[in-house]
C-alpha positions in Angstrom: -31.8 -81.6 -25.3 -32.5 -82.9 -29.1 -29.0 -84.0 -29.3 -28.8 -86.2 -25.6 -32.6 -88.3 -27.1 -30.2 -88.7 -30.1 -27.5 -89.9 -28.8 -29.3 -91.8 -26.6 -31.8 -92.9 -29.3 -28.5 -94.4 -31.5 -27.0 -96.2 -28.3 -30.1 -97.9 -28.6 -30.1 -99.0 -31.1 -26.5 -100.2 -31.3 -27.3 -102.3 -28.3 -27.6 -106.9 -28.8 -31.6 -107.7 -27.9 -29.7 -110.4 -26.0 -28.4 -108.3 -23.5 -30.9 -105.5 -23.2 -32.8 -109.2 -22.6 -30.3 -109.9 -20.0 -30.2 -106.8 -18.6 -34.0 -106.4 -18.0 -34.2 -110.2 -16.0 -34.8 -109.6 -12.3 -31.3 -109.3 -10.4 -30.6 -113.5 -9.1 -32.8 -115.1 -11.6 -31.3 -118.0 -13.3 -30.8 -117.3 -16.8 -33.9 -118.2 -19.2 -33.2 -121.9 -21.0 -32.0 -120.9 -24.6 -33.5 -123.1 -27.1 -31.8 -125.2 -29.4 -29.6 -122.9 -31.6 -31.5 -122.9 -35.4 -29.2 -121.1 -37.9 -31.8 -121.0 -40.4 -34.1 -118.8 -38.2 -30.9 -116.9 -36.8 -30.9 -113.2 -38.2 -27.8 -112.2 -40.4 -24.9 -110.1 -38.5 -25.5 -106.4 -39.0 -23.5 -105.0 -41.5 -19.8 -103.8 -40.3 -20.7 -100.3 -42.3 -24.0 -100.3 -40.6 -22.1 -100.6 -37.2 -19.6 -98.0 -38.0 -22.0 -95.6 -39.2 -24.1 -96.0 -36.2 -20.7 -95.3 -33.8 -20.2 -92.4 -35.9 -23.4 -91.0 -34.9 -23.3 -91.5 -31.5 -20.0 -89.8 -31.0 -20.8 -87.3 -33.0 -24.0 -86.3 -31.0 -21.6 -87.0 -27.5 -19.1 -84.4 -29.1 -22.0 -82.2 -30.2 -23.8 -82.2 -26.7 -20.6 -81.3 -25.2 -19.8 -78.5 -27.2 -23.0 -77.4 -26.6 -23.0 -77.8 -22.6 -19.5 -75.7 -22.3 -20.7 -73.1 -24.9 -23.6 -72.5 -22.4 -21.2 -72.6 -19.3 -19.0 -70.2 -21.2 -21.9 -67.8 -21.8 -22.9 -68.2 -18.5 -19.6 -67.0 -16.5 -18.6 -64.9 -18.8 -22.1 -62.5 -17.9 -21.5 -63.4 -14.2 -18.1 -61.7 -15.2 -19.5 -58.8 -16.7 -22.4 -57.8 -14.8 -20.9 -58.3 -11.7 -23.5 -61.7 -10.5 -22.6 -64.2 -8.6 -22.8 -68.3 -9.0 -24.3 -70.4 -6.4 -22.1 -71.0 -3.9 -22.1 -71.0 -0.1 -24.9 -69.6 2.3 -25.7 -65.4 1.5 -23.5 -63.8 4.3 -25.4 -60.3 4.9 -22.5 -58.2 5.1 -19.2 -59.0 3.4 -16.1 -56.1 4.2 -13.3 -56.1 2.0 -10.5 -53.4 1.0 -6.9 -52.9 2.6 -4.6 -50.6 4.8 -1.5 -49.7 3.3 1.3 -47.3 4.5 4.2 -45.8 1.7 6.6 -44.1 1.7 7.7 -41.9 -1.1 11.1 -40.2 -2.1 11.5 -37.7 -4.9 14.7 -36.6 -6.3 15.5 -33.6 -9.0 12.2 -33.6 -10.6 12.7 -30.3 -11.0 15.4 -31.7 -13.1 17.5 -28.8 -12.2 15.9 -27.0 -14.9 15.2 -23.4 -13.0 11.8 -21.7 -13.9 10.1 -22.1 -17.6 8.8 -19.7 -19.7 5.8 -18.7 -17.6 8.1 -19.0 -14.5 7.1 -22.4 -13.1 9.3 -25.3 -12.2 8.4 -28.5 -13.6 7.3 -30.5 -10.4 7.6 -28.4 -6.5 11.0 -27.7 -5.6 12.0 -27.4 -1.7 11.4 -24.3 0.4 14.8 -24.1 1.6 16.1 -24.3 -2.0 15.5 -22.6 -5.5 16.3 -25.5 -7.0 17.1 -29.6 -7.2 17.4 -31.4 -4.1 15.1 -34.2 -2.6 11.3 -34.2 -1.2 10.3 -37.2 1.1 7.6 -38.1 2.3 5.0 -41.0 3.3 1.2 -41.4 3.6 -1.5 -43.9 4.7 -5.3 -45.1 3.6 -7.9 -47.0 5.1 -9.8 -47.9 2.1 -13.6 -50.1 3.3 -15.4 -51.8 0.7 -18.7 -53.1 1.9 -21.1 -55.2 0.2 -24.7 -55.5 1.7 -26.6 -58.9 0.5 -30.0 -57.7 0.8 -31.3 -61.4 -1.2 -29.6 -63.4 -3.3 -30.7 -61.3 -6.0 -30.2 -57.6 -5.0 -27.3 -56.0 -3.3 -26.4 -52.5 -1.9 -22.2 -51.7 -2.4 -20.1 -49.0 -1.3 -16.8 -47.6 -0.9 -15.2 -45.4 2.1 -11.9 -43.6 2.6 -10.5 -43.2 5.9 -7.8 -41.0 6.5 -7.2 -41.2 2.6 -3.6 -40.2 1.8 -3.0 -38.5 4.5 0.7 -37.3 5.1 2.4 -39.1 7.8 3.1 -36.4 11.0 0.3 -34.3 10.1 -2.6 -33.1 11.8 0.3 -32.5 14.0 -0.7 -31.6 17.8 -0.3 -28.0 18.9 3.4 -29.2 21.2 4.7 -29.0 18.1 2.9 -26.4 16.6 4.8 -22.8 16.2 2.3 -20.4 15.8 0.6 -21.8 19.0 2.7 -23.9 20.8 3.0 -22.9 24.5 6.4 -24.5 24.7 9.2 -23.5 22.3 10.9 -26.6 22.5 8.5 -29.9 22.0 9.9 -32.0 24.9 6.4 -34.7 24.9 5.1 -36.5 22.3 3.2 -35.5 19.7 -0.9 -36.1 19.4 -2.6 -36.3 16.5 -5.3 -33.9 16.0 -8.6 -34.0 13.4 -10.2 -30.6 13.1 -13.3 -29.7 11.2 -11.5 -27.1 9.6 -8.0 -28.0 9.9 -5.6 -25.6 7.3 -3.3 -28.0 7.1 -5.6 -30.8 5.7 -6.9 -30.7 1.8 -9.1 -33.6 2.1 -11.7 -34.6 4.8 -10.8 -37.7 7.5 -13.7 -39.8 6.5 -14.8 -39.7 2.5 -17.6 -42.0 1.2 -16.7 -42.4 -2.7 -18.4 -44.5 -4.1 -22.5 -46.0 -3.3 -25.0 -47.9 -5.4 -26.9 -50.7 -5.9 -26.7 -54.2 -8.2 -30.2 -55.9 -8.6 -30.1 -59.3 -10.6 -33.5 -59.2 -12.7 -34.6 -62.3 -14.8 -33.3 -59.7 -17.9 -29.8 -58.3 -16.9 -28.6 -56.6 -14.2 -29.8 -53.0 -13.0 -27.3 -50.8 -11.7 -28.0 -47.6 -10.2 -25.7 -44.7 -8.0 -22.5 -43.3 -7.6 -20.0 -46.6 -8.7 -16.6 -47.1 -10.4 -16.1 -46.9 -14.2 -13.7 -49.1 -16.2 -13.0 -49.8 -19.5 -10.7 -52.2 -21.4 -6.7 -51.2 -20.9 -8.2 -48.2 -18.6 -6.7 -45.0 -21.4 -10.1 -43.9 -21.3 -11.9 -45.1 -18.3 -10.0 -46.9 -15.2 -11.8 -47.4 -11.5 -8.2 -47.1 -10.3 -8.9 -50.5 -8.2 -4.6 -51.3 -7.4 -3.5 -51.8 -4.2 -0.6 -49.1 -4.7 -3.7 -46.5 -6.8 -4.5 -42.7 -6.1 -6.6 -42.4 -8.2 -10.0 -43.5 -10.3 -12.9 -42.7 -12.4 -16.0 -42.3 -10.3 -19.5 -41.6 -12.2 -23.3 -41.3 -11.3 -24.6 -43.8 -13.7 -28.1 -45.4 -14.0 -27.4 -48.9 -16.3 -28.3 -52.2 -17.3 -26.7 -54.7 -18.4 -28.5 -57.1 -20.6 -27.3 -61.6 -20.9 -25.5 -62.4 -23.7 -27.2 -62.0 -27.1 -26.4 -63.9 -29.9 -25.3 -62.1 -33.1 -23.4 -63.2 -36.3 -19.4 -62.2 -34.4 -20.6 -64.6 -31.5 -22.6 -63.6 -28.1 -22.5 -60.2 -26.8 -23.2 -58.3 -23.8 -24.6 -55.0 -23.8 -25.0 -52.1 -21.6 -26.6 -49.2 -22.3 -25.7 -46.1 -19.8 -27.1 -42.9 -18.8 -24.5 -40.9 -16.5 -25.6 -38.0 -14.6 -22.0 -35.4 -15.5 -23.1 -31.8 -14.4 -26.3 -30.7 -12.7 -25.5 -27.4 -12.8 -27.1 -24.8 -10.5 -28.9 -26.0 -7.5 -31.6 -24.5 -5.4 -31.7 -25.1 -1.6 -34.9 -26.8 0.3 -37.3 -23.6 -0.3 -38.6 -24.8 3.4 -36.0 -25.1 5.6 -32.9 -23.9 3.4 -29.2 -25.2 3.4 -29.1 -28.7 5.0 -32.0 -29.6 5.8 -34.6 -31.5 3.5 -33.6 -32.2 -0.2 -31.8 -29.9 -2.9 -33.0 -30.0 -6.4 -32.0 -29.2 -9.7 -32.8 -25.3 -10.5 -32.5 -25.1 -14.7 -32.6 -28.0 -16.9 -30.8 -25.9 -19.8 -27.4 -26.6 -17.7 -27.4 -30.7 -17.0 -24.6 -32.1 -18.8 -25.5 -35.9 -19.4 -23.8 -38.6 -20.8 -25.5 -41.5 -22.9 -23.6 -44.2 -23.5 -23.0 -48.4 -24.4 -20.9 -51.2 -23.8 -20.9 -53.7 -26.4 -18.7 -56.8 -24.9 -17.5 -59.9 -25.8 -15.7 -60.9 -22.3 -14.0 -64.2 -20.9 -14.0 -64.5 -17.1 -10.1 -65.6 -16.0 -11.6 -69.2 -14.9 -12.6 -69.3 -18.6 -9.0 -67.8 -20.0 -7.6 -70.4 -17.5 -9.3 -73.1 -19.1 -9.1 -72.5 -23.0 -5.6 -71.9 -22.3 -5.4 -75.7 -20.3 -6.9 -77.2 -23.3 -4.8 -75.9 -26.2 -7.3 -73.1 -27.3 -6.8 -69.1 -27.3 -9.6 -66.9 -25.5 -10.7 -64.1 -28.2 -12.2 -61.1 -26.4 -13.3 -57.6 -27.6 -15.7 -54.7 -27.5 -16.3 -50.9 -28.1 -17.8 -48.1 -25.4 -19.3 -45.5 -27.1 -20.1 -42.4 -25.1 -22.4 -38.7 -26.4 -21.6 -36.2 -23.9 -23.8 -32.9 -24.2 -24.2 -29.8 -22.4 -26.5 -26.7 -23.6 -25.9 -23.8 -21.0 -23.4 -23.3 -18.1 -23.8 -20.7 -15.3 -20.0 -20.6 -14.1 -20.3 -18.1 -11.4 -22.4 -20.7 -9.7 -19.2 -22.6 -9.3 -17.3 -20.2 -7.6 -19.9 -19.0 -4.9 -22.3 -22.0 -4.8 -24.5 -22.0 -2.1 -22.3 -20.0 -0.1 -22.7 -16.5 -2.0 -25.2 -14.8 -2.9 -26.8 -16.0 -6.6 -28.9 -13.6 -8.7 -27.9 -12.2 -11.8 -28.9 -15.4 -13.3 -29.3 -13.7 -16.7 -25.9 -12.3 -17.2 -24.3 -15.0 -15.8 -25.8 -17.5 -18.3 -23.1 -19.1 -20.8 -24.3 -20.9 -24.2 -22.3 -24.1 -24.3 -23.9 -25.6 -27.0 -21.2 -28.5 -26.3 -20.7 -31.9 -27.5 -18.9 -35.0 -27.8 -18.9 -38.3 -29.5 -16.2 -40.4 -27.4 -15.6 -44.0 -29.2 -13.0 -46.8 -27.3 -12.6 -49.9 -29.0 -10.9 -52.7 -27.1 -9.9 -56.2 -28.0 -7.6 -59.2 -26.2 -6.0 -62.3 -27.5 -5.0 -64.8 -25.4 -2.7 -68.0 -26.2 -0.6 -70.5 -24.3 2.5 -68.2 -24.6 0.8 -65.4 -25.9 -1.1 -62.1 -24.8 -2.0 -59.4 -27.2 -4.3 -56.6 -26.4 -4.8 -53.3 -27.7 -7.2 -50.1 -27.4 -7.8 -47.1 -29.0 -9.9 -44.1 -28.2 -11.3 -41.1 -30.4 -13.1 -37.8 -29.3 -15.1 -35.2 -31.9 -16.6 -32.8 -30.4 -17.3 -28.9 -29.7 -17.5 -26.2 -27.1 -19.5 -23.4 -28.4 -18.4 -20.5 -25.8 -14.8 -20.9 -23.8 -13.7 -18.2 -21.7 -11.7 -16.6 -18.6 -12.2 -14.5 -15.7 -9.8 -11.9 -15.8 -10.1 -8.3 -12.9 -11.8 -5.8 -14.5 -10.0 -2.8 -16.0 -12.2 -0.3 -13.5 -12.0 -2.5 -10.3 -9.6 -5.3 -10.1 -11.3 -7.1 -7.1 -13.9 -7.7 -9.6 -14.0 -10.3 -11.9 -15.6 -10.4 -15.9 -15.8 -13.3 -17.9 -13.7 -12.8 -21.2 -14.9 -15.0 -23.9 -12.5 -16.8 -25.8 -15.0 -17.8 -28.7 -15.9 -21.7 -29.8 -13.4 -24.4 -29.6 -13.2 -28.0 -31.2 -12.1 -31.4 -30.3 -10.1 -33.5 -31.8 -8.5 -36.1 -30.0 -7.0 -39.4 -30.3 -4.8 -41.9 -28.7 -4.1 -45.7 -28.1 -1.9 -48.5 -26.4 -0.6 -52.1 -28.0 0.9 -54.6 -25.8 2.2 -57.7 -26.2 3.5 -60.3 -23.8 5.2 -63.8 -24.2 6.0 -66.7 -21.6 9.9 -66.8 -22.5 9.7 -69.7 -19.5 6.1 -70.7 -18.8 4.9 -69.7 -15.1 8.6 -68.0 -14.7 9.4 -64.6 -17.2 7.6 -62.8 -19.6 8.9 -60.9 -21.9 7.0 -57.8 -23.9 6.4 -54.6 -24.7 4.2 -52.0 -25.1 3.7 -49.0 -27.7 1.4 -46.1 -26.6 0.6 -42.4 -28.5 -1.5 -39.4 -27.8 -2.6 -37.0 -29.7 -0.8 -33.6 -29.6 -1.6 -30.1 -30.0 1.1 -27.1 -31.2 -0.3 -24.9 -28.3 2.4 -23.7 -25.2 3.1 -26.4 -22.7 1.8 -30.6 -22.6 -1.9 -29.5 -21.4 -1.9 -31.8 -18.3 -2.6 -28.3 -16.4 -5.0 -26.5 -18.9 -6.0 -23.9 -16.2 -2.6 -22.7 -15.7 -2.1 -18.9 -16.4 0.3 -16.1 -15.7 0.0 -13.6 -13.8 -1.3 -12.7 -10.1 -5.4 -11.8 -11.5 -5.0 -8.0 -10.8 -5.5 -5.2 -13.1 -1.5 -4.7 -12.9 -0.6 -8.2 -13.3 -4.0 -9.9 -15.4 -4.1 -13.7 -16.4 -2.2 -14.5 -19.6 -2.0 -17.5 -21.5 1.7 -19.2 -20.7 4.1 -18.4 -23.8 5.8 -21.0 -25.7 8.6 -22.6 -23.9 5.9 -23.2 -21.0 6.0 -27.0 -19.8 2.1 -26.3 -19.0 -0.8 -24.3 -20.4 -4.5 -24.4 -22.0 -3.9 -26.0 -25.6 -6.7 -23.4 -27.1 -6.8 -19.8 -26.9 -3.4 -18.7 -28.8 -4.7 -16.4 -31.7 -5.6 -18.6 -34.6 -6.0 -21.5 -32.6 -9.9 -23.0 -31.9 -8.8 -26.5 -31.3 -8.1 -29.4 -28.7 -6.6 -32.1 -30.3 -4.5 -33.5 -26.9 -5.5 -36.6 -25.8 -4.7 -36.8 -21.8 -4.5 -40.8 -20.9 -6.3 -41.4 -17.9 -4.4 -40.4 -14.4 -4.9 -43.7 -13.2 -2.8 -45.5 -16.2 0.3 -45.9 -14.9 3.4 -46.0 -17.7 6.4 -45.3 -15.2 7.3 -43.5 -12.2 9.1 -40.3 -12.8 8.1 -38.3 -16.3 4.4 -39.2 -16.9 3.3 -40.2 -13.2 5.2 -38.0 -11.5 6.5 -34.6 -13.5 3.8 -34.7 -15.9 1.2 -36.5 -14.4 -0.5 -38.4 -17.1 0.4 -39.5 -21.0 -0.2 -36.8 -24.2 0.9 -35.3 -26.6 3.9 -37.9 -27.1 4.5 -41.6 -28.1 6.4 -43.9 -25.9 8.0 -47.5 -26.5 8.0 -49.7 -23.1 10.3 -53.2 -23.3 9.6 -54.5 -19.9 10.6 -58.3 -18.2 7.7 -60.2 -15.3 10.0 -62.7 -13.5 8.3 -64.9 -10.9 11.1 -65.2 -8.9 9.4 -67.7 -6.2 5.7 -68.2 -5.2 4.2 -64.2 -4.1 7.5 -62.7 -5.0 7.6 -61.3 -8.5 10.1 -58.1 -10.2 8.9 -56.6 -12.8 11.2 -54.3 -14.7 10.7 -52.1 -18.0 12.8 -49.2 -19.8 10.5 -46.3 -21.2 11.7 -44.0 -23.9 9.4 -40.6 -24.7 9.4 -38.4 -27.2 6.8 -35.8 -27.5 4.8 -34.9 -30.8 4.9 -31.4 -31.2 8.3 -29.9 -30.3 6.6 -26.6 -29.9 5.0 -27.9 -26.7 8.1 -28.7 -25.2 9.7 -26.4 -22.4 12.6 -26.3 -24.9 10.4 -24.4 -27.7 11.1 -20.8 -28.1 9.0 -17.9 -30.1 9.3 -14.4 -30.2 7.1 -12.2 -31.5 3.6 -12.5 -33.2 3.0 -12.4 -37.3 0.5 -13.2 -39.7 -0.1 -17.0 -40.4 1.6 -18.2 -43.5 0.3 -19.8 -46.7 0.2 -23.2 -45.5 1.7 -22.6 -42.0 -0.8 -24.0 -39.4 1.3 -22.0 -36.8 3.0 -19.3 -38.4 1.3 -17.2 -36.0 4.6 -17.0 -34.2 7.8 -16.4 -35.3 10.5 -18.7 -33.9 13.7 -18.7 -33.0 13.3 -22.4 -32.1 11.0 -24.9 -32.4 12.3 -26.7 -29.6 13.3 -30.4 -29.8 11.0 -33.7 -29.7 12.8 -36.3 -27.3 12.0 -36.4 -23.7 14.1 -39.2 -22.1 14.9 -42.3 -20.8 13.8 -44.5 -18.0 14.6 -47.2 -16.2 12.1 -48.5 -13.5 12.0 -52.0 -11.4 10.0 -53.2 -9.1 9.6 -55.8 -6.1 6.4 -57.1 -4.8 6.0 -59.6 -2.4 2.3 -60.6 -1.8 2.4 -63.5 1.5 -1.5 -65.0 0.1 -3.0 -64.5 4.0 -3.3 -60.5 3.5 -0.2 -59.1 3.5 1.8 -57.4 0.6 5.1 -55.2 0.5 6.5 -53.6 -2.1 9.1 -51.6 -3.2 10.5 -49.8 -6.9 13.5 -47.7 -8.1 13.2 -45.6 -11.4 16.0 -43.3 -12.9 14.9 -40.4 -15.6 17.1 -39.2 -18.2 16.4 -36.2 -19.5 16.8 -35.6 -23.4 16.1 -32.2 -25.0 13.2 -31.9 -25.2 12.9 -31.1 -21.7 15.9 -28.5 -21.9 14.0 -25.2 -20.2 14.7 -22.8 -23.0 16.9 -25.0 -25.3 19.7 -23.2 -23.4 22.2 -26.3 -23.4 22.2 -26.7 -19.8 22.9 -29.6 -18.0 19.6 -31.5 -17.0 19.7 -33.7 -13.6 18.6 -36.7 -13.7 15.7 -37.7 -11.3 15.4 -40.5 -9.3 12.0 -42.2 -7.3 12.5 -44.4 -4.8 9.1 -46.0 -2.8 8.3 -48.7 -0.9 4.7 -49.8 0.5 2.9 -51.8 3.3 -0.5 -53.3 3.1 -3.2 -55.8 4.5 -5.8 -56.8 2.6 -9.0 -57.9 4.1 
């Protein structure tokens, strides 16, 4: 408070003794008799330079304690923001509930694109039973999404998040009236009842799922985190907790963290996290006592655990603080970087087939040297004007597997299965979004764009499926890598090639809703340019439309790539490995998507979106000419929000 008993100090002593005189009489006193006036003992004026210089001062220290008083409030809220704590506010309620209950309904048309089979003799996206090809799927789900919050003091906190009936397909668990294989009645003249079996064969996914559990406890240092809890990271290429209403999925991590108050360093206050994430525990021994279910599991070889150590280092505005720099003429600069080591010495991978349900023993020859690594670096940063919004993020992975491999029948008995090493593998990996936005008509449209890329690899098919094989698994009819003019496939284990280098943008990064949602489920190995429009059409009813163009990096991964037979590499051919009669073509399509949205601010929201696909060539199966379909999405959704 130096600057406040300054400015305080030189309002002092700007201030007449005559009327800090009058102001310290005793309130309805009669003014004191003034003498006779005497110029000669009257003191000069003070000097007009004196005065000014003394005004000068005390705005300064007025403009100098405020600076200082919002630079503190900034700091403040924006590590509330961060670390997830809370400003006082209203009584501590115990338990707070929140999450929604949505319904959607989904309908799919030619994503098959009427291509017929690919080179390894899958479709591109499920076609109907009834049909080889083409035609339209339909279908509609539902989720109870709970997401308590337990106030144990003002200072600690237990969190949670539970799935009820989470995407399950509206008319199943479908009674047995209208049940064929045991339906007493052929014809279903009642009702139907809805059924929930332990075991139900028609159900992937359990009725009730807890996801997500752990614990926030404000210290007088930072913020200790601990559990299993959502992971999110700048744009969300990288890491995204999935947290939209209209989401499937999200990244969910067992992480022990804490996250420290701003610390001052020479590119302004930061906020850092370090992070130790629990990936892999490997093989587990049941309770030696009273075995499976009962007392506590633990952890049966060290040499397995895959761990992750990693650190957020943030410089982050909450939106009350964008809100306000933006109010008062000033842009909001925000930035940071997320650097993750992943590591992993041994793996025992029949232990994930069998698990505690077979029988584990041949530890020994089971045993796999990893020896794996990664260094994962995302570097994130935000601008945000009047008019203006400008973020960006990029992401790069360099690491190693030492020992890859398959399980392929043996050649003496084919219901056996061997491992078949396919020898060391690198990463290389890379990819990154910039978008830009401006208010064409402030709190009406906004107009932008966005430019996103992802590293590619030469390898058969995008890699979105990297365990997809040919073949049944018999000793007739063994696992083969897919050839080229695959759309899907490992990107490593081709002869000559001991490298990943496709970046896979995370699932829950949403682009558009036919190609990279839908067909091929997430962004790589391609670039994209997205022009969208945000109108605001009236309060809680917004469209949002954009046109995505896609062309993929390698044209050799491309269902439209064709090779032939195997040769020696070249001098200077990285995959002369193959000889080709075509190396397929790069563009993938166009698409058009809109959207309407309609949120009612007491808990409701609906929604519904249109997108169109054209197909270019790079998605001709075979680079045979034909005529592609286009393919079409219509949805629609219901919600409440609690």
């Amino acid at each position: 408070m130096s600057r406040l008993h300054a400015a305080f100090l030189a309002a002092l002593l700007s201030t007449p003794a005559a009327a800090l005189a009058q102001a310290a009489a005793p309130a309805g006193a009669a003014p004191a008799q003034q003498p006779p006036k005497d110029d000669s003992a009257q003191p000069a004026d003070v000097d007009p330079k004196t005065k000014a210089a003394i005004q000068r001062a005390v705005e300064k220290a007025k403009d100098d304690l405020r600076d200082e008083i919002k630079a503190e409030m900034q700091v403040a809220q924006s590590s509330a923001e961060f670390m997830g704590t809370v400003a006082e506010g209203p009584k501590l309620q115990f338990l707070e509930l929140n999450g929604y209950f949505r319904v959607r309904g989904q309908l799919m048309d030619n994503w098959d694109l009427r291509a017929g089979s690919d080179a390894a003799g899958f479709h591109y996206f499920p076609v109907p039973l009834q049909r080889g090809d083409g035609g339209t799927l339909a279908s509609s789900n539902m989720r109870l999404r709970i997401e308590p919050t337990m106030n144990v003091s003002e200072h600690v906190r237990v969190r949670a998040q539970i799935d009820v009936l989470d995407n399950y397909v509206l008319g199943s668990s479908t009674s047995e009236l209208f049940d064929s294989a045991h339906s007493p009645y052929p014809v279903p003249f009642y009702g139907s009842t809805r059924r929930l079996l332990q075991n139900d064969p028609t159900a992937d996914r359990p009725a009730i799922s807890p996801k997500r559990a752990w614990a926030e406890i404000q210290t007088p240092v930072g913020l200790l985190s601990f559990g299993r809890m959502p992971n999110s990271w700048g744009m969300g290429i990288l890491a995204n907790a999935g947290a939209g209403l209209d989401d499937d999925y999200g990244d969910t991590v067992d992480r022990l963290q804490f996250a420290l108050p701003p610390l001052e360093t020479p590119i302004g206050k930061l906020t850092l996290v370090p992070i130790l994430d629990f990936d892999a525990e490997g093989v587990l021994n049941k309770d030696p006592h009273f075995g499976l279910g009962v007392g506590q599991p633990f952890d049966a070889e060290p040499g397995d655990d895959a761990r992750t150590y990693a650190i957020k280092i943030a410089r982050l505005d909450t939106d009350d603080e964008i809100r306000r720099k933006v109010d008062a003429g000033e842009k909001s600069v925000n930035y940071g970087a997320y650097y993750n080591y992943r590591t992993q010495r041994w793996t025992y991978p029949a232990w994930e087939k069998v698990g505690y349900a077979g029988s584990y023993t041949d530890t020994a020859n089971d045993a796999v040297k990893r020896s794996s690594y990664a260094h994962v670096l995302d570097l994130w940063t935000r601008v945000v004007t009047g008019r203006w919004k400008v973020e960006a993020e990029a992401v790069g992975i360099y690491g190693n597997i030492g020992e890859t491999f398959l399980f392929v029948p043996s050649t003496t008995d084919s219901t056996i299965l061997t491992r078949q090493s396919l020898g060391k593998v690198i990463l290389r990996q890379w990819g990154g979004v910039l978008s830009t936005h401006f208010q064409a008509l402030p709190n009406k449209v906004t107009l932008g764009g966005q430019l996103g890329i992802a590293s590619g690899d030469s390898a058969p098919g995008f890699g979105n499926i990297p365990d997809r094989m040919t073949g049944t698994g018999t000793a007739d009819d063994p696992f083969q890598l897919p050839p080229y003019g695959s759309i899907e496939g490992p990107q490593y284990g081709q002869p000559g090639d001991g490298a990943i280098r496709n970046y896979r943008f995370n699932p829950a990064y949403r682009v558009d809703l036919v190609l990279w949602k839908g067909i091929l489920g997430q962004v790589t190995d391609a670039w994209y340019l997205r022009p969208d429009i945000k109108w605001d059409i009236l309060p809680g009813l917004v469209f949002d439309g954009a046109l995505i163009y896609s062309q993929a990096i390698y044209s050799q991964s491309t269902p439209s790539a064709i090779a032939t037979s195997l040769v020696a590499p070249a001098p200077g051919e990285t995959d002369g490995r193959y000889t080709y009669t075509s190396r397929g073509k790069k563009p993938l399509g166009f698409e058009a998507d809109g959207r309407l949205t309609l949120n009612t601010g007491d808990g409701f929201a609906a929604w519904g979106e249109v997108g169109v696909f054209q197909p270019l060539a790079g998605m001709d199966n075979g680079g045979t000419g034909a005529s592609l379909s286009r393919g079409w999405a219509l949805n629609f959704g219901l919600a409440a929000k609690f």
